[in-house]
C-alpha positions as CSV (number, residue, x, y, z in Angstrom):
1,X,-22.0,-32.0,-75.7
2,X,-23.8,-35.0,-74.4
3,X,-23.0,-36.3,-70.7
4,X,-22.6,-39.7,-70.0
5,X,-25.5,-41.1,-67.5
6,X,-23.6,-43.7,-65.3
7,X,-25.8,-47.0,-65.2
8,X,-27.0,-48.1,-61.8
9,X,-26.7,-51.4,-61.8
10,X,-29.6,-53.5,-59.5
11,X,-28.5,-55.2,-56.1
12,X,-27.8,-58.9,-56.8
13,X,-30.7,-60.9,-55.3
14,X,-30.1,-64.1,-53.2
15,X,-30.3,-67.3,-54.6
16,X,-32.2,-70.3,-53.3
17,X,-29.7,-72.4,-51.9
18,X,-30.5,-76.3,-53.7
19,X,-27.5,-78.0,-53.0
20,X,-25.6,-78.5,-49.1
21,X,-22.4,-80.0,-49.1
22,X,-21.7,-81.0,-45.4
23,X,-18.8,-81.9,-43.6
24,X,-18.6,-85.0,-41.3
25,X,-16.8,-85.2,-38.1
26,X,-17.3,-82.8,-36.2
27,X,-20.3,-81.3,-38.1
28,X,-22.7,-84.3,-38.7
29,X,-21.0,-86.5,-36.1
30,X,-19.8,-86.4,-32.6
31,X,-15.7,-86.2,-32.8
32,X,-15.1,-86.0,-29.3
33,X,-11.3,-86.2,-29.7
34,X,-11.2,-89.1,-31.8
35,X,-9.1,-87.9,-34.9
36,X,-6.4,-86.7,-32.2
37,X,-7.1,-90.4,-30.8
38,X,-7.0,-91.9,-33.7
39,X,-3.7,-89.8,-35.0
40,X,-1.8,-90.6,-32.1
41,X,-1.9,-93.9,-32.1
42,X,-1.1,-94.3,-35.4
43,X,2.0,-92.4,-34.6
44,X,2.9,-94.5,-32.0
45,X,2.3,-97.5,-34.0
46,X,4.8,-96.6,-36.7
47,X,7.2,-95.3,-33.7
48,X,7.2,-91.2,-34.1
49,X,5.1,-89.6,-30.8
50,X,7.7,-91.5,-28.6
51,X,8.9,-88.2,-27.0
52,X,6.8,-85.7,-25.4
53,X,8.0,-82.4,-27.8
54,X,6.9,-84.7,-30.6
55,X,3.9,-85.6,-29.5
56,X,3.0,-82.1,-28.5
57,X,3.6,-81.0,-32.2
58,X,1.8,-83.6,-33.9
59,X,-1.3,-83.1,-31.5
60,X,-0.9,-79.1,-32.8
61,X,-1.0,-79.7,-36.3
62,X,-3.9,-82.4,-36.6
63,X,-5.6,-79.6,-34.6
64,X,-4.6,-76.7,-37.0
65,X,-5.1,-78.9,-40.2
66,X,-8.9,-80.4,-39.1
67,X,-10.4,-81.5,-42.2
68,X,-7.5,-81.7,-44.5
69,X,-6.9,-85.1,-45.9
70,X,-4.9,-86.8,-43.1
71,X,-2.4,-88.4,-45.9
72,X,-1.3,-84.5,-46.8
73,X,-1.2,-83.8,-42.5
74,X,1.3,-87.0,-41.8
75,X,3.3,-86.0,-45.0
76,X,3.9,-82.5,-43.5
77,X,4.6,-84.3,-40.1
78,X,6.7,-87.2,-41.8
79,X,8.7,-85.7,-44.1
80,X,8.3,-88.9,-45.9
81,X,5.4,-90.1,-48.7
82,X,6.2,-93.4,-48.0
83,X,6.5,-93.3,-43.8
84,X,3.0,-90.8,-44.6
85,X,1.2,-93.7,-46.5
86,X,2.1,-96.2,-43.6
87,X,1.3,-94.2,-40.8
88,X,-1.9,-92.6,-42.6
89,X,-3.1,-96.2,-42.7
90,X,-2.8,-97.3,-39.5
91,X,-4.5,-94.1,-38.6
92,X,-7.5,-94.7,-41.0
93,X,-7.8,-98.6,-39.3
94,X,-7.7,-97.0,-35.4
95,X,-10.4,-94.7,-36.2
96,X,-11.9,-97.4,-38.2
97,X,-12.0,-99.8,-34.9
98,X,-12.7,-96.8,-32.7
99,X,-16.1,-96.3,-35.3
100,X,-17.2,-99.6,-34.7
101,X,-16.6,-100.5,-31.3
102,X,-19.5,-97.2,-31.1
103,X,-17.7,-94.4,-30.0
104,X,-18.8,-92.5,-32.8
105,X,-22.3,-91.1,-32.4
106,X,-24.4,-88.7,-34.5
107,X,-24.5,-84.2,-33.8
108,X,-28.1,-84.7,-31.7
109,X,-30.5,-83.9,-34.7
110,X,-28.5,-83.7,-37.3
111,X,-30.0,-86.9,-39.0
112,X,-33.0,-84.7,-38.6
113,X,-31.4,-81.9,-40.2
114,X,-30.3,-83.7,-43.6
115,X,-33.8,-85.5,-43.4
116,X,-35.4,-82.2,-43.8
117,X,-33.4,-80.5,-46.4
118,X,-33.8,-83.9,-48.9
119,X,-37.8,-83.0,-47.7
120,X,-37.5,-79.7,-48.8
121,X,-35.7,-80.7,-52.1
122,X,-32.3,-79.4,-51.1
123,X,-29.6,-82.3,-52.1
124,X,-27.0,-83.3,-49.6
125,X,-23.1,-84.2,-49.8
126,X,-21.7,-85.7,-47.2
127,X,-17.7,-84.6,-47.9
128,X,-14.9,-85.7,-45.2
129,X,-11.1,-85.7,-45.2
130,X,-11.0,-89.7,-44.6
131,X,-10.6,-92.4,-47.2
132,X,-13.4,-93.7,-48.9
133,X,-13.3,-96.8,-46.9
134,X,-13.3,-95.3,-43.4
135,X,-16.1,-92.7,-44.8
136,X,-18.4,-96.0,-45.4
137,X,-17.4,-98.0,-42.3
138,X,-19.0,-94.3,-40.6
139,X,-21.8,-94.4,-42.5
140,X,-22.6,-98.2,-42.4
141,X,-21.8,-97.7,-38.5
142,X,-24.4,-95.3,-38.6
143,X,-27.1,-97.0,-40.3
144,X,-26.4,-93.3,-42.6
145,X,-25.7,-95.2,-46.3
146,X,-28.6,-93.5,-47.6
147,X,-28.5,-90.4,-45.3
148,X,-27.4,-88.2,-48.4
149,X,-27.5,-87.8,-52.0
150,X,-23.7,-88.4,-52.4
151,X,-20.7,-89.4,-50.1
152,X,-17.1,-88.1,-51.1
153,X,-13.9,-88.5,-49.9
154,X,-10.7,-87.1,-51.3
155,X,-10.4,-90.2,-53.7
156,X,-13.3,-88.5,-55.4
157,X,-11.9,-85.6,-56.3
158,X,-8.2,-86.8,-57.7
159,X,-6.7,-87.2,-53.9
160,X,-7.1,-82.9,-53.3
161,X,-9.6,-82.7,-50.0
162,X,-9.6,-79.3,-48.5
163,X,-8.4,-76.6,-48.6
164,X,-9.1,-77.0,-52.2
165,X,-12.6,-76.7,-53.6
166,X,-12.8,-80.2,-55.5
167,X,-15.0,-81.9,-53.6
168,X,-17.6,-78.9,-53.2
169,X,-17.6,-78.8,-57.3
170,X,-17.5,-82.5,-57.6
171,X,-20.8,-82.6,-55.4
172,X,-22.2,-79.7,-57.6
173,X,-21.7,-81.5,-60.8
174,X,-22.6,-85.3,-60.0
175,X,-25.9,-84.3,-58.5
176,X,-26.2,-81.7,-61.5
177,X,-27.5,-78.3,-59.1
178,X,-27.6,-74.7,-60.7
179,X,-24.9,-73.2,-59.4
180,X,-21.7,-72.2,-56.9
181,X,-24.0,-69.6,-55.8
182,X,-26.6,-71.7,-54.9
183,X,-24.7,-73.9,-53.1
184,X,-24.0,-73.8,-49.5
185,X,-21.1,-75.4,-47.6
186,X,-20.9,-76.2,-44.0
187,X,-18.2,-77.3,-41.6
188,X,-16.6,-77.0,-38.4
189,X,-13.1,-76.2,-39.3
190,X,-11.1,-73.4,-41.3
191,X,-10.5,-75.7,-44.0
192,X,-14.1,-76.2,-44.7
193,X,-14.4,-72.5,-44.9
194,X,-11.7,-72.0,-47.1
195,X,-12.6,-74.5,-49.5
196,X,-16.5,-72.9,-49.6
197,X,-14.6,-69.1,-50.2
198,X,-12.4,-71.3,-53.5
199,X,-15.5,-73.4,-55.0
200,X,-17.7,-70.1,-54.4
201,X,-19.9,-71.1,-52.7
202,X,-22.8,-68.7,-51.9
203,X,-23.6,-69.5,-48.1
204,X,-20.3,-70.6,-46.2
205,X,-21.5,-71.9,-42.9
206,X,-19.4,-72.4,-40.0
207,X,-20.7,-74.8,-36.8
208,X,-19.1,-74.8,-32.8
209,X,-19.6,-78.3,-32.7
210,X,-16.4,-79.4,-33.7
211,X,-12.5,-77.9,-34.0
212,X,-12.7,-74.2,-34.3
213,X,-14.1,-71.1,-32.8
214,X,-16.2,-68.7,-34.4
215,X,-13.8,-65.8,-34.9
216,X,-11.4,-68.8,-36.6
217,X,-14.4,-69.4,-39.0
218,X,-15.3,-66.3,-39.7
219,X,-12.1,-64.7,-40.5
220,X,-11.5,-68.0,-42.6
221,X,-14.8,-67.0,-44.7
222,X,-17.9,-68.1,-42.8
223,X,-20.7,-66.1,-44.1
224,X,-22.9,-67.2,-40.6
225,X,-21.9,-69.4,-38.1
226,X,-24.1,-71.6,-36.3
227,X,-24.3,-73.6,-32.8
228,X,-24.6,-76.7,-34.8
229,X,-25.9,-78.2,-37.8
230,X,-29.6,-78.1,-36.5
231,X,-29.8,-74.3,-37.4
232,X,-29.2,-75.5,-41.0
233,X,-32.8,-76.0,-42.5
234,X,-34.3,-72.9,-41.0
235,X,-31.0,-71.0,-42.2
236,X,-30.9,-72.2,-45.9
237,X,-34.8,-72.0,-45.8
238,X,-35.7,-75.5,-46.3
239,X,-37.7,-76.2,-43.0
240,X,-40.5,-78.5,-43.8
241,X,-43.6,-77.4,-42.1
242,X,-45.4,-79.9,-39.4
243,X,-48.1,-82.1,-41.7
244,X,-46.5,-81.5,-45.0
């Protein structure tokens, strides 16, 4: 009688990481309470936040629901596609004028940060919850249009922004990289975490400089969790030596 010899299968080695998709506020640039800004006066606008119970709750769910497409936040709030639609646009032009009157400012080093990685020959997405317009009044604020390799908003992906993975596979396959596993994605918030854990991504990379704290990231599916985005190129390997 022969016995079976049980195959050992080899430990799965890591893959070089080619492709960083990167959140925006709050990861690549200052938020400073702008969305919550930006959010409430858009509510005020389109008369909602006029009592203080209401205001209280809409301030706790753009704080829970940080970097979900604000159109699917006001449509939870609302009730109401259409009220959503009006009220999500008001909000996309106070940010907008909030942006350029300069109250939006890059994460110190963080143009650094993407500068080395694109050095290194890592590509780099810049992904965000806003709508394509208010991404490119950021980046144009910025001086950031060529920053990255690709910008994408939720239009890009259909209208789904995170939670889902969309934009972290739409990244993958415009700019043409291996793999999920070799790509890393990197965000402040739970949502960016949770869409990393659903595109499978294999480095999920959570920062403190934004909306949530490290045990919210982690137990949302950060693989390592940074102070802020300058950690990145030394993390993913990609740190272009001085004289290079």
């Amino acid at each position: 009688m022969t016995t079976a010899t049980a195959q050992v299968m080899p430990p799965e080695q890591p893959v070089p990481i080619d492709l960083v998709v990167l959140d925006m506020a709050g990861t690549t640039i200052v938020d400073d309470g702008l969305v919550e800004r930006a959010f409430i006066a858009a509510l005020d606008e389109t008369g909602f936040a006029d009592g203080p119970d209401e205001r209280v709750r809409a301030i706790e769910l753009v704080r829970a629901s940080a970097g979900q497409p604000r159109i699917e936040v006001f449509t939870e709030l609302l009730g109401s596609t259409s009220h959503a639609a009006i009220t999500n646009r008001a909000f996309e032009e106070a940010y907008d004028r909030f942006a350029t009157d300069g109250l939006i400012a890059p994460i110190p080093g963080a143009r650094e940060a993407i500068r080395d990685l694109r050095d290194a020959g890592v590509a780099v997405a810049l992904a965000t919850g806003f709508a394509s317009y208010t991404q490119q009044s950021i980046l144009e604020t910025l001086g950031w249009e060529d920053a990255a390799d690709i910008a994408l908003s939720p239009a890009d992906a259909r209208g789904r922004g995170r939670p889902h993975p969309d934009l972290n596979l739409v990244a993958l396959m415009t700019l043409r990289t291996a793999s999920v596993r070799s790509m890393a994605v990197v965000g402040d918030a739970v949502s960016d975490m949770q869409s990393g854990v659903r595109a499978g991504a294999g480095m999920i990379v959570g920062v403190l400089s934004g909306a949530h704290d490290e045990s919210r990231l982690r137990a949302a599916g950060a693989t390592h969790v940074l102070r802020d985005i300058t950690g990145l190129p030394a993390l993913v390997g990609a740190v272009v030596p001085v004289g290079a």
